[in-house]
Structure formats: structure tokens, C-alpha cells
N, C-alpha and C positions, 0 to 999 in steps of 0.2 A: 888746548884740547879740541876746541872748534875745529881748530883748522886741520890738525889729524885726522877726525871721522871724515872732512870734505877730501880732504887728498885717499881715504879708504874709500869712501863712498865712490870718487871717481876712478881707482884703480879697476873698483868690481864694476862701476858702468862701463868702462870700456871694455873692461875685458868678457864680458857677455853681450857688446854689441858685435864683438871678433868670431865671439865663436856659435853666435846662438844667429840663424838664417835670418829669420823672420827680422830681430834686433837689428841685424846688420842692413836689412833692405830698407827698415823704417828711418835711421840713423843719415842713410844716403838721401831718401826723400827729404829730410828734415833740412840736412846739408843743404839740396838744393832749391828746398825752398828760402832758406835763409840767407843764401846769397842772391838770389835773383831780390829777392828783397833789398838786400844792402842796394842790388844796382838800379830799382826803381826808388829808391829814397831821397836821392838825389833831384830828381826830375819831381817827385813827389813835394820837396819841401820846396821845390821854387816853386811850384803852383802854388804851395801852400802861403807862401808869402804875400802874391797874390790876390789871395783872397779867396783861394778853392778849397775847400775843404780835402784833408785828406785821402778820406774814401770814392771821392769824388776824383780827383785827382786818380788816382789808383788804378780807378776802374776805366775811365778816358783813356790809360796807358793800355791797359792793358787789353780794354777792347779795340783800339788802333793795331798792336800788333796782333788780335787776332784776325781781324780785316785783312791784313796785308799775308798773315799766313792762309786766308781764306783764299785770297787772289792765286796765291800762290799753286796751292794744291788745287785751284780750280780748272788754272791752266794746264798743271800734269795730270790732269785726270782727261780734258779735252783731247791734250797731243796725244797720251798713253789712247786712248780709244779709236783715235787716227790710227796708233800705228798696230795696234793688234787687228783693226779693220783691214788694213794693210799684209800683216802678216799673216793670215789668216783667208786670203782670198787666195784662190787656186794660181796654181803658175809660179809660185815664188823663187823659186829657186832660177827656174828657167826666164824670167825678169832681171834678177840678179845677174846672171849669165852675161844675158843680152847687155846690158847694159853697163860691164863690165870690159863687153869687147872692145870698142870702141877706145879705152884706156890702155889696155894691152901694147894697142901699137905705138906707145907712146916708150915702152918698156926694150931693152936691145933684146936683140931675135933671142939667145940663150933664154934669157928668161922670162920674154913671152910665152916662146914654147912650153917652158917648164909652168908658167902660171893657168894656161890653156887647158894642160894635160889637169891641172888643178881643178879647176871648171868644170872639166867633162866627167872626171870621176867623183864631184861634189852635186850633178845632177843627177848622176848614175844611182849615186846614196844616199839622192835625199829624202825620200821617200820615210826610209828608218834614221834618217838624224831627225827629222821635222818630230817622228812617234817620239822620239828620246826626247827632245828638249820640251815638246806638251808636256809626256809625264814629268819632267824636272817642273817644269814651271807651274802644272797642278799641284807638287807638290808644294812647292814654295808658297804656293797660295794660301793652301790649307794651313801650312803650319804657322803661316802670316796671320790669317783668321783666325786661329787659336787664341794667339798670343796678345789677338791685336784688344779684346774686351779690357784686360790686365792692362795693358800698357795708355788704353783711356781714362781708366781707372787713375792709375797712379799720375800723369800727367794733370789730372783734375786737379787732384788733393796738394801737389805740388803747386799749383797757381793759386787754388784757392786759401791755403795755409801761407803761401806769399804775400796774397791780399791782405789778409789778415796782421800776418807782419807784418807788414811797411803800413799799415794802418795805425798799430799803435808801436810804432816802431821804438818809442823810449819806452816801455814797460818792459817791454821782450829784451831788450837789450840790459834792462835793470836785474830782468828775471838772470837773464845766464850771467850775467858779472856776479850774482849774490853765489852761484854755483861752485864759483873759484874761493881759493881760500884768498883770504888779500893780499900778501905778497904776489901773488900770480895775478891778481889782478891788472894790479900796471904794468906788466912784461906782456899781459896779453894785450892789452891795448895798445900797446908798442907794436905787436909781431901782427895786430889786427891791422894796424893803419898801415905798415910794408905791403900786408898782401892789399888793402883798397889801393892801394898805389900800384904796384903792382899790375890789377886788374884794369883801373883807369889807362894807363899805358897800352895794353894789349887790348881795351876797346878805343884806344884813341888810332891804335896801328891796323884795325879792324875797317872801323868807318874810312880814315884814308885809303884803303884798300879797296873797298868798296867804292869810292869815286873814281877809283884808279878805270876797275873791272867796268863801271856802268859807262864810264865814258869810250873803251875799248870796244866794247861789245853795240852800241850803239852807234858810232863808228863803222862797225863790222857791217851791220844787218839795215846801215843806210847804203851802205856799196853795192852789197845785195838787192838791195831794192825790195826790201820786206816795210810789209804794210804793216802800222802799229808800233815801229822799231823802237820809239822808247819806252812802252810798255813792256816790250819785251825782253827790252834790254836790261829793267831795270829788276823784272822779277825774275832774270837769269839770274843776273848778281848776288841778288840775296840768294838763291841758289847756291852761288859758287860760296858766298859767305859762310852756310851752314858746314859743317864740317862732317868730312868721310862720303860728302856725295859729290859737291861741286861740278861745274857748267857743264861737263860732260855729261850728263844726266840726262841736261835737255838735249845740248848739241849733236852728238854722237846720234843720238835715234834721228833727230829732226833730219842729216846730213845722210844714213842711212832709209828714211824715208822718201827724200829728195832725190839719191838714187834710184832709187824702184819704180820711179814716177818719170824716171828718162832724163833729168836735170844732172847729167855729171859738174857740170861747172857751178853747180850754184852747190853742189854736194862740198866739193872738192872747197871751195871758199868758206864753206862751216867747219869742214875740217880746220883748215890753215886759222881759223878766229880762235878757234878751242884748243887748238896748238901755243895759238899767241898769249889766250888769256890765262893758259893754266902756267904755260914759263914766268909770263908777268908776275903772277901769285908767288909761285916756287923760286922765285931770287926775288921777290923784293921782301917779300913777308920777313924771313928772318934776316935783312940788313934792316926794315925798319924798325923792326921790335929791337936788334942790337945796340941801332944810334938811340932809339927810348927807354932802354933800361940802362944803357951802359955798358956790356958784354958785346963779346964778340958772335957776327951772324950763325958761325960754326955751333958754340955751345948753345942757343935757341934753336936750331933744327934738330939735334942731337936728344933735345930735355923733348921736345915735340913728339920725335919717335921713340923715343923711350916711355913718355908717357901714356904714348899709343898702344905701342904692344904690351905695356903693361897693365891697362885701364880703360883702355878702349877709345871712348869716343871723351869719357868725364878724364883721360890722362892728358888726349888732344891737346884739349883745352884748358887743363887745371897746369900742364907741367909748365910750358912759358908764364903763367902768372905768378909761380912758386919760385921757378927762377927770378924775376923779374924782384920778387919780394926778398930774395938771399941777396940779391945783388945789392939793393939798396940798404939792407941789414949790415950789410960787410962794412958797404960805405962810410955809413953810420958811424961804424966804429962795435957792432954786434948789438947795438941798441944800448937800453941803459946798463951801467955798469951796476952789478952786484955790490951797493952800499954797506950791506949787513949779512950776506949769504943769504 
């Protein structure tokens, strides 16, 4: 009889987290504090062996990666005010021009010619392209500034309900198993430890990724002869890491700012590094995640953008870890066999 009302009970939670807004946005926060959790608990309990207390632990983690997301956004906030300082000063177009020319001739005569003619009709209109992309970009600001209270909000509550989790990580973990009837109990602890596995794999293809990217881009910007190169090197990286924005973000402005400024060669060589480092990404990513789960690179690029355009930026990154967790479920043999139905 128990175990009916819990399988009712859970029919109607879900089914009014599906269709009820508010349920469904709180549902997601939960999710995602709950797993950021699972992936600070790991690092959490080896402090904890240690001799650090949990919370203490916790909060070390987690005030480390705010630091490094502090560096982070401190330096797009620097370049980002460099380049509107830039964009923003009279002449631009007729800079761009100039400084364009010079590459032209590098172009055969056809389509110089045709690129020129380009030029001189892109000075001719820039006057009202510059009006049009202000008003686009006030726009995008405002409605950034709208959105942006909500989305500090919810990222709070999201770390701090994290915290909380991976603090008393075995009650919370007590709490939701007592939610399943028992038989579902140990099929979820089965289907919970494919997807930790799963997840580990695609943070384990992540961080080699990331040495791949910081050794690349450091590399790059010591040829260049930039001052600071491994600090910059290293908070591109985690740049390119995040996902839906990646090094281009920085590169591309930085490399367009360096033109404006009369530098085609040093322009042109940030190009060719953010050419190098985003291919780097785009072939190795899904052959490393392939030889780590065991699938082929095809079907992890495929679950990647399917779970992009399905999901966005949480499909990104949830669909290789779900693949990753089928693949080793299959392996398995489907997990445990149904003893009793």
C-alpha cells in the first residue's frame, strides 16, 4: 500500500512540475543545485578525511572558484571597456578602412577591387549602420539589465542550497531514497552511479581539454609577444571551457581591437590562434569523450547538438553525460536484472 501512494504521489509531483511554471523553474534550480553538489562531494570528502570539516571544505571550494570567476569577469570587463573606448571614439569606420588597405593588396586584383568597392560603400553608410547597432546594443543591454536581478537571484540560491547539500550530503541523499518506493530504490542507485560515471568521464575530458587549450593559447600569445601571457592564457581557457561562449569572446574583439590600433600582424596572428584553438576543441572533444565512454566520436557530437537545440546550454552539457551513462548501462548488461518484476 506504501509503495502505491509513493508511486501516486510521485506521478502527481511530476506531473505538476511539467506543467505548473513556477514548479518546473524551481525543479530545475533543485536539479542544479543537486548536482553541483554531487560534484563538490568528492573533493569535499577528501578534505574531509583530512581533517576539514565539511562546511569548511565547502566553502574553500567554492570560494576558490568564485575568485577565479572574479578574475575572470574582471578581465572582460577591462578589455569589454577598452573596446567600447575604442568603438566609440570618432573615425571608426574610416580606421577600419585604413587599415584594411594595406591587407587588400595581398587579395588578387578581382577581388580587391570587389573588397574596396566594399570599404567605400561601408564608409559611405556608416554613419546609419553605427545608429542601428547603438540602438541594437541599448537594446540588448536593457533587456540584459532586466533579466540580470532574476538571474543573481537564482544563481545564489543555486550555490547556496549546493552548499547546504554537499554539507550534509548523507541526510539529503537519505531524504530522496526514502521518496522512492523500494524497489526503485536500488535501480536508482544503479542508474545514479552510470550517470556519476558518466559525469566523471566528461569532467575528466574537460580538464584534459583544458591543458590541451591553456598550453595552446599560451604558446600563441608568447609568439605574439604579449605581456602576462600566462595569465591570459589561462583565464581564456576557462573562457573557451564555459560553454556557448568560448575563446572567441575574447579573441575575436582583442584581434579586432589590434586592428584599429594599426597592428594587422599581431591582429591577423590572434586570428589564426582562435582558428587553431577552436578546431583543437571541435575534433578532439568528441574523440575524447568517444575513447572515455566507449562510443563512437560521431554519436557524442550528434547527443551535444541535439541537446543544444533542445535545452540549450543545460542540453550542452547534460546530453554527452546521459549518453555516456546509456553507454555504460548497455555495457552492463541494462543494469540489474529484474529478479522479481
Amino acid at each position: 500500500m506504501e509503495r502505491n501512494w509513493k508511486k501516486l504521489g510521485l506521478a502527481l509531483a511530476g506531473g505538476a512540475v511539467l506543467l505548473v511554471p513556477v514548479l518546473r523553474r524551481t525543479a530545475l534550480v533543485a536539479g542544479a543545485a543537486l548536482l553541483l553538489a554531487a560534484a563538490l562531494n568528492v573533493p569535499v570528502t577528501a578534505l574531509e578525511r583530512r581533517g576539514l570539516r565539511r562546511g569548511w571544505g565547502a566553502a574553500a571550494i567554492l570560494a576558490g572558484g568564485a575568485v577565479v570567476l572574479a578574475a575572470l569577469l574582471l578581465l572582460c570587463a577591462t578589455e569589454g571597456c577598452k573596446g567600447i573606448a575604442a568603438l566609440t571614439a570618432g573615425g571608426l569606420l574610416t580606421r577600419v578602412s585604413g587599415a584594411l588597405q594595406p591587407l587588400l593588396t595581398l587579395l588578387p586584383a578581382p577581388l580587391s577591387d570587389l573588397a574596396r568597392q566594399g570599404l567605400r560603400w561601408l564608409t559611405a553608410e556608416g554613419d546609419g549602420l553605427w545608429a542601428r547597432a547603438g540602438t541594437w546594443l541599448a537594446e540588448q543591454t536593457a533587456a540584459l539589465a532586466a533579466k540580470l536581478p532574476g538571474m543573481l537571484f537564482t544563481g545564489a540560491v543555486t550555490v547556496f542550497a549546493a552548499f547546504y547539500a554537499v554539507t550534509d550530503w548523507r541526510r539529503v541523499t537519505g531524504d530522496l531514497s526514502r521518496l522512492l518506493p523500494e524497489p526503485w530504490q536500488a535501480r536508482g542507485r544503479a542508474v545514479l552511479g552510470h550517470l556519476k560515471s558518466g559525469a566523471a568521464g566528461w569532467l575528466a575530458v574537460q580538464g584534459r581539454l583544458l591543458l590541451v587549450q591553456f598550453a595552446l593559447l599560451a604558446a600563441g600569445l608568447a609568439l605574439l609577444r604579449e605581456e602576462g601571457f600566462l595569465l591570459k592564457a589561462a583565464l581564456i581557457a576557462l573562457l573557451d571551457a564555459l560553454p556557448l561562449l568560448g575563446c572567441g569572446t575574447a579573441l575575436l574583439p582583442w584581434a579586432l581591437l589590434t586592428l584599429l590600433e594599426g597592428n594587422g600582424g599581431k591582429a591577423l596572428g590572434l586570428l589564426a590562434l582562435w582558428l587553431t584553438v577552436w578546431l583543437c576543441r571541435t575534433l578532439l572533444e568528441p574523440r575524447l569523450m568517444g575513447q572515455r565512454v566507449g562510443v563512437s566520436p560521431v554519436w557524442t557530437l550528434l547527443a551535444a547538438y541535439l541537446g543544444a537545440r533542445a535545452l540549450g546550454l543545460a542540453g550542452l552539457i547534460g546530453a554527452p553525460i546521459l549518453l555516456a551513462a546509456a553507454a555504460e548501462l548497455l555495457r552492463s548488461g541494462g543494469g540489474q536484472t529484474d529478479g522479481g518484476g
